[in-house]
C-alpha positions in Angstrom: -52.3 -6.3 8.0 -51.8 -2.8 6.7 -48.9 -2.5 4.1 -47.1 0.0 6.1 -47.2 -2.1 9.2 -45.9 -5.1 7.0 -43.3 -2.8 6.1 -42.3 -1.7 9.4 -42.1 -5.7 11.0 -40.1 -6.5 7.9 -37.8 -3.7 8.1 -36.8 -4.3 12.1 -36.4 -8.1 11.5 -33.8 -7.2 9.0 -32.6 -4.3 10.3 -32.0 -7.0 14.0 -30.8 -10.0 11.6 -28.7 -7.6 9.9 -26.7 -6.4 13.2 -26.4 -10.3 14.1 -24.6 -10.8 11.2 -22.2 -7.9 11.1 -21.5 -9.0 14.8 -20.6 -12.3 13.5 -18.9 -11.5 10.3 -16.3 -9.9 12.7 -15.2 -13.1 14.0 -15.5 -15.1 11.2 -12.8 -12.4 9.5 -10.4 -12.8 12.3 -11.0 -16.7 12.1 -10.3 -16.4 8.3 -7.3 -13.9 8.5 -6.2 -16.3 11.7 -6.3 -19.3 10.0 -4.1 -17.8 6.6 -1.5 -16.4 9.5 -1.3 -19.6 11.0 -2.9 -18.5 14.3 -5.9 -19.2 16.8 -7.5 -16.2 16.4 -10.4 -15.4 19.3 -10.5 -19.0 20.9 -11.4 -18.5 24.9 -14.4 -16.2 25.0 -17.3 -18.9 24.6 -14.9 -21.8 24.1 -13.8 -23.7 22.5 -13.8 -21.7 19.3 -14.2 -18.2 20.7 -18.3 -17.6 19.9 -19.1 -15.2 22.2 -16.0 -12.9 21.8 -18.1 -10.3 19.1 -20.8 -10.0 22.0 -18.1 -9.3 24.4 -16.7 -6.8 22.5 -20.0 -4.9 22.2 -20.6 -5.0 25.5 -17.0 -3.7 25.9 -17.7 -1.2 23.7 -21.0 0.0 25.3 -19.3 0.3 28.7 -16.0 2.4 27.7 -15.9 6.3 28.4 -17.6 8.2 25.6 -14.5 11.2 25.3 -15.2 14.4 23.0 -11.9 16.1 21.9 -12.3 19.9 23.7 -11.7 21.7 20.1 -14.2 19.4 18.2 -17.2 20.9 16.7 -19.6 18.5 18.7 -22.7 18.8 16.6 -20.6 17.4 13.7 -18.6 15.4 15.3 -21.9 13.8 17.5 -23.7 13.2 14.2 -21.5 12.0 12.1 -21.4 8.2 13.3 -25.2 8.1 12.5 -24.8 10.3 9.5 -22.8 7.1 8.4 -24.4 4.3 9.7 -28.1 4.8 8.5 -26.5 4.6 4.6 -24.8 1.5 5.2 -27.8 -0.2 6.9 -30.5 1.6 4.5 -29.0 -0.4 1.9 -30.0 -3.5 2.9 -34.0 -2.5 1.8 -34.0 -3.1 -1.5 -32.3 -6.4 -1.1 -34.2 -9.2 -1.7 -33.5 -12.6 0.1 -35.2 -14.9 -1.4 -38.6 -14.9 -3.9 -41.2 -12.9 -1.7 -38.2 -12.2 1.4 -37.3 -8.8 2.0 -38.4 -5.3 3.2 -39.1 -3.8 -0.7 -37.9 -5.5 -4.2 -38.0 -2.2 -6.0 -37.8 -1.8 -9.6 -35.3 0.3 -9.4 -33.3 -1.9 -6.5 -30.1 -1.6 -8.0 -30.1 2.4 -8.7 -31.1 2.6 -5.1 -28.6 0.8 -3.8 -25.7 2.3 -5.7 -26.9 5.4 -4.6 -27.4 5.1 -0.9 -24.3 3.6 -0.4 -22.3 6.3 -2.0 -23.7 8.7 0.7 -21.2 7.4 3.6 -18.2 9.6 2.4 -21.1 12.7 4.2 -20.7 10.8 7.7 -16.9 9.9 6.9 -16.0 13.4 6.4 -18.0 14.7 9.0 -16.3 12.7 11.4 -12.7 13.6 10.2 -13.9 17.0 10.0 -15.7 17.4 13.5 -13.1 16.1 15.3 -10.5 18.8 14.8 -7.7 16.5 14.1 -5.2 17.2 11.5 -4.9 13.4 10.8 -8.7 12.7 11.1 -8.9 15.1 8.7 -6.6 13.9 6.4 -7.7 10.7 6.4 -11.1 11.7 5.7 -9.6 13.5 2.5 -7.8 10.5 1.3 -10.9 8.5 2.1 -13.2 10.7 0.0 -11.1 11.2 -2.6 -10.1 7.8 -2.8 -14.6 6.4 -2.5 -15.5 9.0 -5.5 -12.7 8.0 -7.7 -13.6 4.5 -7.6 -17.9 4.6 -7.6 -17.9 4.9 -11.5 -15.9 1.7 -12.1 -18.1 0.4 -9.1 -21.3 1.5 -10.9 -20.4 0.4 -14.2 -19.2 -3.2 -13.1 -22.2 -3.4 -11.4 -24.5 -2.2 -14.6 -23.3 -4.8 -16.7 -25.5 -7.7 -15.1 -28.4 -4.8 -15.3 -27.9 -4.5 -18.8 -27.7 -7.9 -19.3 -30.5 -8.7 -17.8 -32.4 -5.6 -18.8 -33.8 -4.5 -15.5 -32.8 -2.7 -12.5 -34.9 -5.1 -10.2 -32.4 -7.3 -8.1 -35.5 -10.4 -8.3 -34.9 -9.6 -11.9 -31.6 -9.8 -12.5 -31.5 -13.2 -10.5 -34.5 -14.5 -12.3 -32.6 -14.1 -15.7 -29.7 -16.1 -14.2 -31.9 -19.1 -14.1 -29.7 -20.8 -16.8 -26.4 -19.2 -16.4 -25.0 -17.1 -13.9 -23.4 -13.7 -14.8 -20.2 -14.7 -13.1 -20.2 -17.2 -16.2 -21.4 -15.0 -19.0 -18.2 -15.7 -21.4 -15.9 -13.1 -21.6 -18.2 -10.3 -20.2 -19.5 -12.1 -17.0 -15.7 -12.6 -15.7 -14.3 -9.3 -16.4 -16.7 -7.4 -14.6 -16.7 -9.4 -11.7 -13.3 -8.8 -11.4 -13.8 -5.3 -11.9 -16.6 -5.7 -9.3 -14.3 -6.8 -6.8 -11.5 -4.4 -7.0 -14.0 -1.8 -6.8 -15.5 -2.9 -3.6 -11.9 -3.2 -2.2 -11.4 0.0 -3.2 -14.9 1.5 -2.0 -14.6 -0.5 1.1 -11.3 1.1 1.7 -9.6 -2.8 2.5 -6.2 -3.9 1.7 -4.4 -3.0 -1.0 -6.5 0.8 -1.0 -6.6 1.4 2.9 -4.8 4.6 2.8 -7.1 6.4 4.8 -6.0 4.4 8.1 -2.3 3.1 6.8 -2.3 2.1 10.3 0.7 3.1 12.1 0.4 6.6 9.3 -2.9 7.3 10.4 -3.4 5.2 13.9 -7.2 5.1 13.1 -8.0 7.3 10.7 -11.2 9.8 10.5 -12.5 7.9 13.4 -9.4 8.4 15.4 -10.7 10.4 17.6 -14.1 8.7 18.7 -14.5 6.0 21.4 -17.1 3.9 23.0 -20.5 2.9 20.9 -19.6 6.3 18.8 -16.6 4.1 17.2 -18.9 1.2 17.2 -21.5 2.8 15.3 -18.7 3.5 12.3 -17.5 -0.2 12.8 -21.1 -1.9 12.2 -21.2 1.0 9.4 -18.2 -0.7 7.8 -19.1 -4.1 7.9 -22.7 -3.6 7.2 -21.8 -1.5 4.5 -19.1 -4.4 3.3 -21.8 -7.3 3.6 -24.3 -5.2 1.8 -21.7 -5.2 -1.0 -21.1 -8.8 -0.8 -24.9 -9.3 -0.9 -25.0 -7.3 -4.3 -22.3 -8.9 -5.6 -24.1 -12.3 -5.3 -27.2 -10.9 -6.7 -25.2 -9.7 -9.5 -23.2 -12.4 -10.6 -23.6 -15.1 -8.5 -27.7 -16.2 -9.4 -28.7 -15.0 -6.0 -31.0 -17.4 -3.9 -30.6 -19.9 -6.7 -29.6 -23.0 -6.2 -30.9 -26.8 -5.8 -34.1 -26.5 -3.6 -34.6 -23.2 -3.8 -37.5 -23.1 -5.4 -39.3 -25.8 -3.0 -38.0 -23.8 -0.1 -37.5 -20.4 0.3 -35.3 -20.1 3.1 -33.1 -22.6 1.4 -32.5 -20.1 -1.5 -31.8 -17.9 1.3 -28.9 -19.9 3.0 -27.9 -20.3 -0.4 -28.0 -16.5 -0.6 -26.2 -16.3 2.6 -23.6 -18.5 1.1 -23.1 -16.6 -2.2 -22.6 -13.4 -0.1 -20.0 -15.2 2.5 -17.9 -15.9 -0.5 -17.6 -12.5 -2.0 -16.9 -11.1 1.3 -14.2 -14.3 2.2 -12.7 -13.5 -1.4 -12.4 -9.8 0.0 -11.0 -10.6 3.1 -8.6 -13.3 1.5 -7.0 -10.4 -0.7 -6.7 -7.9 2.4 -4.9 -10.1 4.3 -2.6 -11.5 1.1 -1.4 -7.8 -0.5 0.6 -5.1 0.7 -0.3 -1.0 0.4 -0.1 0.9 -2.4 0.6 4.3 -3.0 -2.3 7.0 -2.9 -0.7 7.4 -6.5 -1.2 4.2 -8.0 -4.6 3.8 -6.3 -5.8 7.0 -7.9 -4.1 5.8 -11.3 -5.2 2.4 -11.1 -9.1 4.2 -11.3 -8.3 6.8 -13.4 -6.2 5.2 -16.0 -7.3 1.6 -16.0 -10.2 1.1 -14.0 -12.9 3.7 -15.2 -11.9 3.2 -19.3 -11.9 -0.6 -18.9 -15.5 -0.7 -16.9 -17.0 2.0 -19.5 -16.0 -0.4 -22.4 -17.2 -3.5 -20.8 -20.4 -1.8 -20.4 -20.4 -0.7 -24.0 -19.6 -3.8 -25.2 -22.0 -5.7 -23.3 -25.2 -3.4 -24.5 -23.9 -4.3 -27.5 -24.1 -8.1 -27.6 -27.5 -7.6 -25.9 -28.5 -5.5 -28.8 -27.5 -8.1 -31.1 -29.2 -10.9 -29.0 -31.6 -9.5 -26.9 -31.8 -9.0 -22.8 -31.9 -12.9 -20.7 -34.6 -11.4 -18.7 -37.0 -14.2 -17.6 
């Protein structure tokens, strides 16, 4: 088979596998955020525990009236829900499953992926900006604003497994995890997953940073304005964008496909995988639903002033215990 054609199979089987999941991880979040609020959650749509309610919410979706505001600017406002989805499911090609499962296991995986993902805030701001909306707008200003403060502690956090490993290759960095994941790394490992974390939350614009909705503030936020499979387009953006953060986040600290088995059986290092990646995003998801909003204020100082100087010095001092010890690359 021709590499290209390889390529392409792989690509759509993720791509397909990838939209299954987001569909799912919609449910299992209101299950989860249910469950702490000592509700049902979704329950009656494919009973008895509510299965097929993400399916009949797509097809919900697909069926409602698509609406365009008179005063939007439709080229921008038409584009921007792709102009932010491709990003947030281009991601998921450098991410490797398991040994030998996934679309390309670059050498530079983890430069790819930190910067693909930063470019949602185009789509996000096209969107509040195309839909002529004075709060669209505004919360695609606070969204933006509030995504570039937060990338560099986001990139830094996620450097420090890279330079502990010493490689930018996601099989790599799992690979040199063989004896102890990063998440335990003494000292180091711990305070950048933490830093890790509040990033993503941050990045992913959940719970305690969600200014850019601030729900009854902003109703919707930038997508305010958009109906049908236009608003479901940004809403598998977000979660596909979310998972593909959780997915890193296991690569990074969390030894990836590694586990018992996992070297007998590939797909068991990938439900392992799978696994790692449901945890991050639970942990996530736990914290959204446990913490009330802060101020665009704090958020801004919590990067600025804490954040950003903590994560450059963690990264500092981590190249330099691997310049006193060497790399753990395998």
């Amino acid at each position: 088979m021709p590499p290209y054609l390889h390529h392409a199979i792989t690509g759509f089987i993720v791509l397909n596998v990838v939209i299954g999941l987001v569909t799912y991880v919609t449910l299992l979040e209101r299950k989860f955020a249910a469950r702490m609020q000592s509700r049902i959650g979704p329950y009656y749509v494919g009973w008895p525990h509510g299965w097929l309610q993400p399916i009949a919410d797509a097809l919900k979706l697909m069926m409602k009236e698509d609406i365009v505001p008179t005063a939007a600017d439709r080229w921008v406002y038409n584009l921007a829900p792709i102009v932010f989805l491709i990003p947030c499911v281009l991601i998921f090609a450098t991410i490797p499953f398991a040994p030998g499962l996934g679309v390309a296991d670059l050498n530079i995986g983890v430069l790819f992926f930190l910067a693909v993902s930063a470019l949602e805030i185009v789509g996000l701001f096209m969107g509040g900006w195309g839909s002529n909306n004075k709060y669209a707008l505004l919360s695609a200003m606070r969204a933006v604003n509030q995504i570039i403060s937060y990338d560099l502690p986001f990139i830094f956090a996620a450097l420090v497994p890279v330079v502990l490993a010493g490689s930018l290759q996601m099989s790599a960095i799992v690979e040199a995890q063989a004896g102890l994941w990063f998440v335990l790394y003494p000292v180091l490992g711990q305070l950048a997953f933490v830093a890790f974390l509040v990033a993503t939350l941050a990045a992913e614009n959940r719970v305690p940073f969600d200014i850019l909705e601030a729900e009854s503030e902003l109703v919707a936020g930038f997508r305010v304005e958009y109906s049908g499979m236009k608003f479901a387009l940004i809403q598998l953006g977000e979660y596909a964008h979310m998972i593909g953060t959780s997915f890193l986040g296991a690569l990074l600290f969390l030894g990836g496909w590694l586990g018992p088995g996992s070297e007998q059986w590939p797909l068991l290092g990938a439900a392992w995988f799978l696994l790692k990646a449901m945890l991050v995003f639970l942990v996530v998801t736990w914290v959204r639903w446990s913490f009330v909003r802060i101020r665009v204020d704090q958020i801004l100082a919590i990067s600025w002033k804490l954040l950003l100087p903590a994560t450059l010095l963690l990264l500092m001092a981590t190249a330099l215990v691997v310049a006193l010890q060497g790399p753990r690359a395998v």
